[in-house]
Every structure is written in C-alpha cells, then in structure tokens.
C-alpha positions as CSV (number, residue, x, y, z in Angstrom):
1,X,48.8,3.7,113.2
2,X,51.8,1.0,113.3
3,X,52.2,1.3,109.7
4,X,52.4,5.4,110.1
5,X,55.2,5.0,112.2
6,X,57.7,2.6,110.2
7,X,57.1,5.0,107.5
8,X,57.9,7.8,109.4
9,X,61.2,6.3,110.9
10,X,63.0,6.2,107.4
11,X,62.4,9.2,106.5
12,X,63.9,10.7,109.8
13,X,67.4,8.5,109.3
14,X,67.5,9.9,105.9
15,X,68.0,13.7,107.3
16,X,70.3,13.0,109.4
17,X,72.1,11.2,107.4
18,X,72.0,14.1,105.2
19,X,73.3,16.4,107.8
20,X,76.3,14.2,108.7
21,X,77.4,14.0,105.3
22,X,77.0,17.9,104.9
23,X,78.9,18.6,108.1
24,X,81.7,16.2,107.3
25,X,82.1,18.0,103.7
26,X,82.0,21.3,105.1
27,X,84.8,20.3,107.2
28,X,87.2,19.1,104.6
29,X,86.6,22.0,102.5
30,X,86.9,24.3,105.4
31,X,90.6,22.1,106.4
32,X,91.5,22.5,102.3
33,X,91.3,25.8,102.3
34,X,93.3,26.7,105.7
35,X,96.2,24.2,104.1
36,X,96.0,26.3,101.0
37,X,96.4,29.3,103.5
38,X,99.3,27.8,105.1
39,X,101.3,27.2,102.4
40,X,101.9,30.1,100.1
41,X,102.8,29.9,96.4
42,X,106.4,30.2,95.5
43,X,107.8,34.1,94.8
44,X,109.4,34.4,91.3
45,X,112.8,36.0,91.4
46,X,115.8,36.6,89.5
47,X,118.4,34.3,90.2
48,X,122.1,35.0,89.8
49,X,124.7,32.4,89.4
50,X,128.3,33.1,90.6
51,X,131.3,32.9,88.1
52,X,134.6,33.9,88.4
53,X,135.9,36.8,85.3
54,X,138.6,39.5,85.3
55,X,138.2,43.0,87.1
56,X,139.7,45.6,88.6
57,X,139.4,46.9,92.0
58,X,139.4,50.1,93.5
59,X,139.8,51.6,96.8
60,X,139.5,55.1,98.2
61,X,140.8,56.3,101.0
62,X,140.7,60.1,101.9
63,X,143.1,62.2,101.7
64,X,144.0,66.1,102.4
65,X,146.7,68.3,99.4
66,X,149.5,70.1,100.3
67,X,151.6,72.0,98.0
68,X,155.1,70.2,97.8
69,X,156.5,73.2,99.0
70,X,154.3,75.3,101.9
71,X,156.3,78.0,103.2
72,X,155.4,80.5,106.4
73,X,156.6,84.0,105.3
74,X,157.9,85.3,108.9
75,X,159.8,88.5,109.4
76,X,163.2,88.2,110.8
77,X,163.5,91.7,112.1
78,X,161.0,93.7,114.2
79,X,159.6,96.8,112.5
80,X,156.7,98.4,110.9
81,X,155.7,97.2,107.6
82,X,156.3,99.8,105.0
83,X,154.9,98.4,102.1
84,X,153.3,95.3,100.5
85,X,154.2,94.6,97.1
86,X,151.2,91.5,96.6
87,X,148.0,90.6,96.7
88,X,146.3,87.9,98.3
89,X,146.2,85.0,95.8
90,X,149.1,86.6,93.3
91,X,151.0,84.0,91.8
92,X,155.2,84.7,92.5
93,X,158.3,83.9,91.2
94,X,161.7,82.9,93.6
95,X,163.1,86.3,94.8
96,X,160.4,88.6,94.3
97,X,160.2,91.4,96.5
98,X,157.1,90.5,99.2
99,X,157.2,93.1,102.2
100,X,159.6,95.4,103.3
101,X,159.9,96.9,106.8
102,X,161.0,100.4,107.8
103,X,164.5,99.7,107.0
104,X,165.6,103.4,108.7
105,X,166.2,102.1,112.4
106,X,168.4,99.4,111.0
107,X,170.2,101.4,108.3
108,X,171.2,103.4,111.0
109,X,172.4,100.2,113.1
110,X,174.5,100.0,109.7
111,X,176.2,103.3,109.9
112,X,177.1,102.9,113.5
113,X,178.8,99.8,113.3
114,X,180.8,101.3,110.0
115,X,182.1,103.8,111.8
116,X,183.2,101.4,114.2
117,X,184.6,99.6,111.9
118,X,186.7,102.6,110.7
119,X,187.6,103.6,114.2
120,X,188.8,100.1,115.0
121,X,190.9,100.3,111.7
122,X,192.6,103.6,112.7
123,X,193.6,102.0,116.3
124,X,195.2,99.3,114.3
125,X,197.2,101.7,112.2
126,X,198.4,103.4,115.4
127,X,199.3,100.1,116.8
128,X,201.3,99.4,114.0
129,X,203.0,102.5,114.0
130,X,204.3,102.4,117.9
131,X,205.6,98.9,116.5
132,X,207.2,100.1,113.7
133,X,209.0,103.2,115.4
134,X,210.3,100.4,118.8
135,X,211.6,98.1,116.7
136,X,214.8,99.6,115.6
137,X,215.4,101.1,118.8
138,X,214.9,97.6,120.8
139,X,217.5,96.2,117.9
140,X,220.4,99.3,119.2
141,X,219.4,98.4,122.4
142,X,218.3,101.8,123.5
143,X,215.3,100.1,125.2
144,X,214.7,97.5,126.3
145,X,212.4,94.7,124.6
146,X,209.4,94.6,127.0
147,X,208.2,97.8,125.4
148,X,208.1,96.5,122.1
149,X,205.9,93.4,123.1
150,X,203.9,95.8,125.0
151,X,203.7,97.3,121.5
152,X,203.1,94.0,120.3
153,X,200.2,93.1,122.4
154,X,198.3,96.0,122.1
155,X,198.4,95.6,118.2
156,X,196.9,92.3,118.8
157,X,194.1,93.9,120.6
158,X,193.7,96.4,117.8
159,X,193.5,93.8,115.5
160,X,190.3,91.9,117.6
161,X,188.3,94.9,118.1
162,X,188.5,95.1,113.7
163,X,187.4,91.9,113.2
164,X,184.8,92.4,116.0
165,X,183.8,95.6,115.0
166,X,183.4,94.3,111.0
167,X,181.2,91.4,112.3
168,X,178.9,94.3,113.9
169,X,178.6,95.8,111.0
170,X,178.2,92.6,109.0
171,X,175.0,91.5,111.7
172,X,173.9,95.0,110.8
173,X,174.1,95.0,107.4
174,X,172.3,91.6,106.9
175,X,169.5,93.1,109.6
176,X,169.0,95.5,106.6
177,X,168.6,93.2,103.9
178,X,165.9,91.3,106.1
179,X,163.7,94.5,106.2
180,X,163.1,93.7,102.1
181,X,161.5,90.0,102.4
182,X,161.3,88.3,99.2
183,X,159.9,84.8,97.8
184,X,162.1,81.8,98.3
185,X,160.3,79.4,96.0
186,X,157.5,80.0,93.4
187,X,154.2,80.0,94.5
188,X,150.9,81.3,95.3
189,X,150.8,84.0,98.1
190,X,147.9,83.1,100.8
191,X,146.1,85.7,103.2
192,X,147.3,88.5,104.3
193,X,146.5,89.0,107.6
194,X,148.7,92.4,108.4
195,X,148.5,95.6,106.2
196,X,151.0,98.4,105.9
197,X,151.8,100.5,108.9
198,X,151.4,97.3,110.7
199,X,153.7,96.3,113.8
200,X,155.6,93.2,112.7
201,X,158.0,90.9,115.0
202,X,159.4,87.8,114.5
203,X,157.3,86.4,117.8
204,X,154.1,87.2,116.2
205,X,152.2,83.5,116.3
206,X,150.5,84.3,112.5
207,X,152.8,84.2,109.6
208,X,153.0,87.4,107.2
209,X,151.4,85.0,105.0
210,X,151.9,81.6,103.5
211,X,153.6,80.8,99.8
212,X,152.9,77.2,98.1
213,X,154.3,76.0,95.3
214,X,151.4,73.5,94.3
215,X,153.4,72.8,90.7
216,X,153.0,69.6,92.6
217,X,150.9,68.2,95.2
218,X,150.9,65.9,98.1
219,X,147.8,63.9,99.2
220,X,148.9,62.5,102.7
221,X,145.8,59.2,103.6
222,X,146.1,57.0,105.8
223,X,145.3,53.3,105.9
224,X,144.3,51.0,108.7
225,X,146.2,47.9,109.6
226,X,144.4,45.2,108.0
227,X,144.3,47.5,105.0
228,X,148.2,48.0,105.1
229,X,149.0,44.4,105.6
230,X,146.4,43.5,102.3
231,X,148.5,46.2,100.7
232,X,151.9,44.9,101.5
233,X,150.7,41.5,100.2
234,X,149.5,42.6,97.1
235,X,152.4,43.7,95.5
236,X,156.1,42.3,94.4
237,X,159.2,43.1,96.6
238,X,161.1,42.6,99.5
239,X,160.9,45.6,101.6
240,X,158.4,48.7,101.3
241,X,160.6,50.8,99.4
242,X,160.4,48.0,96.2
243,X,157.3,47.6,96.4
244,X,156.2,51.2,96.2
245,X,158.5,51.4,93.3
246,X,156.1,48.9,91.6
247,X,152.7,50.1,92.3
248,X,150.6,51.2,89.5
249,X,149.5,55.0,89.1
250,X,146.8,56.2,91.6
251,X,143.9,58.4,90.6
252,X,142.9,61.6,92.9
253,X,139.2,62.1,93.4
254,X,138.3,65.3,93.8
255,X,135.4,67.3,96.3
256,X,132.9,66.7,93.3
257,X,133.4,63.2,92.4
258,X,135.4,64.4,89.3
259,X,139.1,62.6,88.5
260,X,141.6,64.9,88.2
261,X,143.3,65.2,85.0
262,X,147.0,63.8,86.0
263,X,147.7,60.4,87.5
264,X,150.0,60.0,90.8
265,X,152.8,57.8,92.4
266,X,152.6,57.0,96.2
267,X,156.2,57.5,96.8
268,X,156.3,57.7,100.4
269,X,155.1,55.4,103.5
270,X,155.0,56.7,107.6
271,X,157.7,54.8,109.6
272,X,155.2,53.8,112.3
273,X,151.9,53.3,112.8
274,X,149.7,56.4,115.3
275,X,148.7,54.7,118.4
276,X,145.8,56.4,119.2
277,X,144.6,55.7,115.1
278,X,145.7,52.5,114.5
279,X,146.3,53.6,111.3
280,X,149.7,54.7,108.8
281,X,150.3,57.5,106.6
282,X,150.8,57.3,103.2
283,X,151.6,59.9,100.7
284,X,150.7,60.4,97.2
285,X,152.2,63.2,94.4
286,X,150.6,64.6,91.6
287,X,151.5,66.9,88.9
288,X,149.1,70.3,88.8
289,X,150.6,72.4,86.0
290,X,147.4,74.3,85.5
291,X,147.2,75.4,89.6
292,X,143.9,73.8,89.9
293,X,144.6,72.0,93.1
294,X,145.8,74.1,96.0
295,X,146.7,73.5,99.4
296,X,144.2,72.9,102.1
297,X,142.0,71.3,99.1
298,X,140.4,67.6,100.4
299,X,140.0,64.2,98.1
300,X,140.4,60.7,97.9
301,X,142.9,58.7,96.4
302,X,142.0,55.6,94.8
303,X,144.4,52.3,94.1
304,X,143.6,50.0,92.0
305,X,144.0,45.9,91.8
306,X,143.9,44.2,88.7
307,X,142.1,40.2,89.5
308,X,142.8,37.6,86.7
309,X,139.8,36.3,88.3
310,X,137.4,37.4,90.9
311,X,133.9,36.1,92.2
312,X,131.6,39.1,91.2
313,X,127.9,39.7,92.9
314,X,125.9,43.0,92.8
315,X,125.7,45.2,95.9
316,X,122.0,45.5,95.5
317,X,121.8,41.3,95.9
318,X,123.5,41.9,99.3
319,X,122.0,42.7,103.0
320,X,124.3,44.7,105.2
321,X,123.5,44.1,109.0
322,X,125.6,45.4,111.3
323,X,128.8,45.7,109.8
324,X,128.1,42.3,108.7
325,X,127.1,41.6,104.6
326,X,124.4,38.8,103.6
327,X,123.3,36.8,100.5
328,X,120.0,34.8,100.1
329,X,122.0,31.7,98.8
330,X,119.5,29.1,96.8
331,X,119.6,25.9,97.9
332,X,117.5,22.6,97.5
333,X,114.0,22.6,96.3
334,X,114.8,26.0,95.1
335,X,114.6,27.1,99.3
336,X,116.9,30.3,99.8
337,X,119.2,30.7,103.2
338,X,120.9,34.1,104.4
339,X,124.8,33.7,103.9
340,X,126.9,35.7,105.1
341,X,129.8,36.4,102.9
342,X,133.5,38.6,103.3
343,X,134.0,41.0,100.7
344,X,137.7,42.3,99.6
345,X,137.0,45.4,97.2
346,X,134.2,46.8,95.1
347,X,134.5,47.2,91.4
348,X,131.5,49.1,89.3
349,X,128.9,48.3,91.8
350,X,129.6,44.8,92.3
351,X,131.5,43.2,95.5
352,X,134.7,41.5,95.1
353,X,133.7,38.2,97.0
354,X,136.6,36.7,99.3
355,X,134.9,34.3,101.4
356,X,131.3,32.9,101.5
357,X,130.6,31.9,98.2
358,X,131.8,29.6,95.4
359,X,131.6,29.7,91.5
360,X,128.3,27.8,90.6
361,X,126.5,29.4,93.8
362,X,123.4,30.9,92.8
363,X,122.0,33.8,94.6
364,X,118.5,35.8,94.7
365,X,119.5,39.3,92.8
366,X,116.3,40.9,93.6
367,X,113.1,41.3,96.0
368,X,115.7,40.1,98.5
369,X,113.3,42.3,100.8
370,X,110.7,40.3,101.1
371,X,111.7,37.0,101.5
372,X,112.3,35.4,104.6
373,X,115.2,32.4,105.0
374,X,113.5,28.9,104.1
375,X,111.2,30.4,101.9
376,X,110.7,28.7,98.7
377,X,111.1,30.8,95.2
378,X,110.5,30.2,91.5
379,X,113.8,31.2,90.0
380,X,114.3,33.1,87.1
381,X,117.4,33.4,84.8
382,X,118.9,36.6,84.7
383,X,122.1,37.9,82.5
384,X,125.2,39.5,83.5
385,X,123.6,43.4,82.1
386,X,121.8,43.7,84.9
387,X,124.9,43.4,87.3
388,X,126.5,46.4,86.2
C-alpha cells in the first residue's frame, strides 16, 4: 500500500509540471504575437528629395476687358428718333451716320433765328444811315452834337442785337446738326435699346447705345498688398513708372482656359490702394486685331518670374489645412514629420518653395494619406518624371 503511493506521487508532479510549462509557453506566444500587433511593418513610399533648378513662375490674377475706347452714344437734343441707320453688333467707322432725330422742330428754330439775324442786319444799316446823314450837319453846326451820339449809340445797340441775333442762329444751327448723330471713333455698336418713333432726351438714364473700339483692350486686376509689395520687389527701378517699363509681356487667359493669341504690357498702376479691398488696380493692354475680345468679356492675366533657381516639390506631395500647406518631411530612422512650408508661386503643378524646406530635404511624394506623423516608412527612390 506504501509502495502504491510513492509511485503514485511522481507521476502527479509530472502533470503539473507539464501544465506549468504549457501555461508559461502559451503566454509568451500569446505576448509575441500582441508585440507583433503593436508594431506594424514599415509602409513603402516614394520619396522625393529637394533640389534647387531653373523655372518660371506664373501668377493669375482676374481681370475684366474693356475696349480702350467705350463710348455712351447720348442724344444732345430732345426729339423723336427718325431713323436708325445700324444694327446691333455692326462694326462702324469714325463719322458714320448712327441715328437721326426729327430734325423739323429744330430746322425751324434755324429759320427763326435767320431772320433775326437779317432783321438785326437791317436795324444796323438804318443806324448807320441816321449817322451818316448827322454827321455833316453836326460839322456846319446846324445841330448840335448830342444828336449825332444819340445816333451813335443807337448804332452800337444795332450792332449787339447782330452779333446776338447770329449767335441764335448759330445755337440753332448746331441744334440741327445734333439731330444726325454719328460715330466718333471706330467701333462695334452695342444694344439698341430705343427703336424708331421712339421719344429720345438727353436726360434719359440708358444711352442710345454704346460704341467700343476693342482694336485694343484693357484688362483692369487687381492685386492685394502683399502681392503688390512682392511685385514691386521683383523687378529693376526706382519708382513704379521704371519698373513697369521693364516688366516682361503678360499672357491673357481667357473664359475657357485658352491663351489668347497676342501678348500684353501692364502699362498702368492705381494711385492708391481701395480701403474697403485692400487691394490696387492694375491695368493690362492687349492688341485684338481680329475683334475676338469684346468689352464686358472676363479673364485672367498671368505674370510670369523667371528663378535661376528655385526649390521645386509637387502639389500632390502637399497637405493643405486651413489656409496652411504641409509636407511629410523624412527624418531619422526613415520616421516622417508634418512640416509646414510657405510657398511663393506655382509653376507646372509644382510649388515654388520659400520657406520650410532645404535642398537635400527629402519628402513622402505619395500615400501621404495614410500615414500618420512618427510613422516609420520604407523609402523608395523616385525620378523627377513623376513631378511634372
């Protein structure tokens, strides 16, 4: 019975000896695996590094064309409109007939103050002729001199009511030539808001119409200060007027996204800055010999910088946040950080970097999405194609 029992006992420290081991493995393969867990494998990414090369920037800034001559076609007599000699749209050349008003009411104004004029003329010839016929009598002394510069005087008078009466007929005969109004420049005629046998005045508050000669065209923009003051700084010369003279052609981008065909000058800057803006205007000219671009037509002008050398990095490596634009910058142990960096331009996709970064900095180009700052990557060498 002894003996059955120190038989027994062995075998009972074996099992649990067993079960302790078991438990103790399960537990440091359960710990491996939630370390594993824990710690996830480095992403592979494509990593960019920063140099400095040649480019060009370009700006846009929006902008709306006027013809460089927009003129408001207003009658300067009242009347009915008699006829229309255009069409809405008709191109016109300086002095071509546009509208004429029922001349009749002023003609006859004319005629009146003509035969004013010839009355006043035939008072003056009298005059003249009690002048002539004292004279010789005041000289014998058979009257006496006051008469004659009675005479006089009344001559004088004679003489006024002419030159008054001419100036009557001179207001009337010009009232007759503004009943025929014609084209002061060349141009293309706009709407035509009145038709014949239409009541015209000159306090009517639409024009007959509007002419513009778009053979050239302004695009008025306007720039913000910071923008004005980087412009000012950018280009050679003392005062504003030099430095406009040295700044390269711009380029007018039209409603489509299409460049028009002729390149531009900015040839004029705004003398103050709009208060409630903040901003300046600036005004650009271009040539439009084929009419394309008409007034009341919206764009964008674009300048251009030339950089000897720039730091270049993709807009599609960059995080925008608030007005605010980010880089995942790759640090030690290949461990990425969000940077924030301050860009000056954009040139073919890519950001003209002005603070932020520094040549030899190496930045995530893509799958910037799913990282998170500290993570660790695997990085991957990309070429310059795929920043274009």
């Amino acid at each position: 019975m002894a003996q059955s029992r120190l038989l027994k006992t062995p075998r009972f420290l074996s099992a649990g000896l067993i079960l302790s081991i078991y438990i103790i493995a399960y537990s440091c393969t359960s710990t491996s695996a939630s370390d594993q867990k824990s710690a996830p494998a480095a992403m592979p990414v494509e990593v960019l590094t920063v140099k400095q090369e040649p480019t060009t920037v370009f700006k846009e800034y929006t902008a709306a064309l006027e013809g460089k001559v927009n003129v408001e076609i207003r009658p300067q007599v009242d009347g009915y409109l008699d006829k229309i000699f255009v069409d809405e749209g008709a191109y016109v050349k300086a002095g071509q007939p546009l509208f004429r008003i029922n001349p009749l009411p002023y003609q006859e104004q004319l005629n009146t103050a003509l035969a004013g004029v010839h009355s006043a003329e035939a008072a003056v010839a009298n005059a003249q002729l009690e002048i002539d016929k004292l004279t010789p009598l005041v000289e014998n002394k058979v009257i006496s001199g006051f008469q004659l510069k009675t005479a006089q005087s009344a001559f004088n008078a004679a003489k006024a009511n002419l030159e008054q009466s001419r100036a009557t007929a001179a207001s009337a005969r010009i009232n007759v030539g503004f009943t025929l109004i014609k084209a002061p420049v060349n141009g293309y005629i706009g709407r035509l808001p009145k038709k014949t046998g239409s009541l015209s005045t000159r306090n009517d508050p639409e024009a007959l119409t509007t002419l513009s000669n778009v053979e050239e065209v302004y695009a008025y923009f306007t720039m913000g200060e910071t923008d004005f003051i980087s412009f000012k700084e950018r280009y050679t010369g003392n005062s504003i007027d030099e430095k406009i003279r040295k700044l390269p052609a711009v380029s007018l981008v039209l409603a489509d996204n299409s460049e028009h065909t002729q390149k531009g000058k900015i040839d004029m800057v705004d003398g103050q800055f709009n208060k409630n803006t903040g901003a300046i205007t600036l005004r650009a000219v271009f040539p439009n010999p084929n009419g394309l671009l008409r007034s009341g037509n919206t764009g964008k002008v674009r300048l251009s910088q030339q950089y000897d050398l720039a730091l270049l990095i993709p807009q599609a490596s960059t995080i925008e946040l608030q007005d605010k634009i980010f880089v995942y910058l790759v640090g030690d142990s290949n461990k990425v950080n969000k940077q924030p960096v301050i860009a000056s331009g954009v040139s073919d996709g890519n950001y003209i970097i002005k603070e932020g970064l520094k040549p030899g900095d190496r930045i995530v180009l893509t799958g910037i999405d799913r990282l998170q700052p500290g993570a660790a990557i695997l990085p991957q060498t990309t070429t310059d194609s795929l920043r274009k």
